[in-house]
N, C-alpha and C positions, 0 to 999 in steps of 0.2 A: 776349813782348817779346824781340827779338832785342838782344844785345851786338856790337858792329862794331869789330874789330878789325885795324890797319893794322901788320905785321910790317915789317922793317929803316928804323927811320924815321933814318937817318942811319949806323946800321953798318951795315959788309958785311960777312960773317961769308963768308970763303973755305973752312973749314973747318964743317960741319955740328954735325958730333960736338963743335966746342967751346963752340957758341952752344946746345945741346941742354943741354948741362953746367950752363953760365952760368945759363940760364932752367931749370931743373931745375922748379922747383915750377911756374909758370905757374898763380899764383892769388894774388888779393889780400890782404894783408889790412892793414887799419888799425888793429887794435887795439894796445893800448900794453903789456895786463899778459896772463899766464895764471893760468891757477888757483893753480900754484904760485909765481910769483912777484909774487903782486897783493901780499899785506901787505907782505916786503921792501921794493919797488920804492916800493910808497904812502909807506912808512914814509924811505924815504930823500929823497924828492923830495917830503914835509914837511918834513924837517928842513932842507931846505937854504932855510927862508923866516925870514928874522929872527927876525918875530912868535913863531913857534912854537918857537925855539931861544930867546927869551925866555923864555918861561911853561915851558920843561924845565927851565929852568937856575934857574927861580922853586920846580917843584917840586924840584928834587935839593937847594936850601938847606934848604927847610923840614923834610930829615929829618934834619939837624940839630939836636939840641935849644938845642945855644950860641944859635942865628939862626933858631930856630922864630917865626914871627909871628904866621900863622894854623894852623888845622888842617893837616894835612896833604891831608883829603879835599879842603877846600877849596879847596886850592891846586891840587889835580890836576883839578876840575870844567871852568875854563876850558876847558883843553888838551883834554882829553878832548873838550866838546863838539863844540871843532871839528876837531877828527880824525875824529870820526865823521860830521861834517855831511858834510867833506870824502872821504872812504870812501865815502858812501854816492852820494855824485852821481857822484864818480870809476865806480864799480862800475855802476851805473846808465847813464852816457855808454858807459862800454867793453864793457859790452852789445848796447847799439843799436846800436855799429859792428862788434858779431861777426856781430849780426842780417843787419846790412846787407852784409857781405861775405860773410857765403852765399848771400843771395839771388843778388849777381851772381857767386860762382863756381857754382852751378848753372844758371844762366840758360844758353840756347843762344848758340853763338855764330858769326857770320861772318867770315872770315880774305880777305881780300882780297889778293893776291898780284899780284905781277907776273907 
């Protein structure tokens, strides 16, 4: 399966060497994290969701003993499950779209020019 590609779709690049520059990599890619920054990056854009800065702030009390309510473990079970529920789809989506943007940076391609 051929890729079909249309080059200047609205700039005109007078200069060669500087649209060569610009477009350096000429390959897609969609995914969101890499290897090394998948937990950071997960970890930061969980915390910025209510829910989840709730149940941190639910475990950071309980170790506490003044305002200890439940367990400890207990209080971290919540949170945990769904940081992991959420890790593992995240990790699993950003997979399928490393997949998938191999396949079309190997695919062949036609350059249609003026």
């Amino acid at each position: 399966k051929w890729r079909i590609v249309f080059p200047n779709n609205g700039r005109q690049w007078n200069n060669w060497k500087q649209a060569s520059m610009f477009y350096s990599g000429n390959r897609i890619q969609t995914t969101k994290y890499t290897r090394f920054t998948f937990l950071p990056q997960f970890l930061f854009e969980q915390f910025h969701r209510l829910g989840n800065l709730y149940f941190f702030f639910l475990v950071v009390l309980n170790w506490f003993p003044q305002v200890e309510v439940f367990h400890r473990e207990i209080t971290m079970l919540p949170l945990i499950v769904v940081l992991l529920a959420s890790m593992i789809k995240d990790a699993i989506e950003d997979y399928r779209k490393y997949r998938f943007d191999k396949m079309i940076n190997l695919s062949k391609t036609r350059v249609y020019d003026k």
